[in-house]
N, C-alpha and C positions, 0 to 999 in steps of 0.2 A: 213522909209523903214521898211517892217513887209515883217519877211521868214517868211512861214510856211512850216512842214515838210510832206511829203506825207507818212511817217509810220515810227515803229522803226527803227534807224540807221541797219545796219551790222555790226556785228563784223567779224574779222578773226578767222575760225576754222582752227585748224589743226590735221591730219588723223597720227593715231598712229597704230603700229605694232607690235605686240609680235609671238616667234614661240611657239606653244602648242603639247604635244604628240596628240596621235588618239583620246585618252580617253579624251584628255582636262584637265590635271589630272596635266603635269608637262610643269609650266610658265617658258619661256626666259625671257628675259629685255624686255618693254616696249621701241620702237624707234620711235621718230617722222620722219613720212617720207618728210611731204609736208604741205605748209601751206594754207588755200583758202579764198578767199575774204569772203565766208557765207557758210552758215550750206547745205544750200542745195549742194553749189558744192562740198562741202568734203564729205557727203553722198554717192552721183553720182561718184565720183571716190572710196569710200569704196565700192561701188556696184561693179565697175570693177574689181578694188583689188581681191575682194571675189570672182569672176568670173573666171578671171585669172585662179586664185588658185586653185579652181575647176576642171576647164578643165585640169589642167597640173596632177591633180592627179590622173585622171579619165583614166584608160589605159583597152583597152580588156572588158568594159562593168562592169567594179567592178573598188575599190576602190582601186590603189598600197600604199600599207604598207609604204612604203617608203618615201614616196610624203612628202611636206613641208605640215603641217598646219599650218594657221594663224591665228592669233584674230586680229580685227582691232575695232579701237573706233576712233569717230570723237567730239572731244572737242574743247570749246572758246579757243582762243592763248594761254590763259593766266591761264590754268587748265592743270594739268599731271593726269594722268590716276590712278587709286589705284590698288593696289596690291590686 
């Protein structure tokens, strides 16, 4: 009996979070939020993530002071984000 594979496997990515000032200037912890079967779907939801986060800061046509920012990175399972 002969497999043959139709492409590289998948691995699982998972989509990481940190909180950052406006400036980008001063890092929270690095949190893993969610894990995904491939790079593509943890992308596709880092898109949404960063979209989210967007709209919720975006108040009156400018940007509120206040708002949460976030950094997110989507890495293999098996890799933590660097500092």
């Amino acid at each position: 009996m002969l497999a043959v594979a139709a492409g590289p496997a998948e691995h699982r990515w998972t989509l990481w979070e940190r909180p950052v000032d406006v400036n980008g200037r001063d890092h929270g912890e690095w949190r893993r939020t969610q894990v995904y079967e491939g790079e593509r779907w943890c992308k596709g939801a880092m898109t949404t993530a960063i979209n989210r986060t967007l709209r919720a800061g975006w108040k009156g046509g400018r940007w509120d002071p206040k708002a949460k920012v976030v950094e997110y990175q989507c890495l293999p399972e098996t890799e933590k984000p660097r500092e």
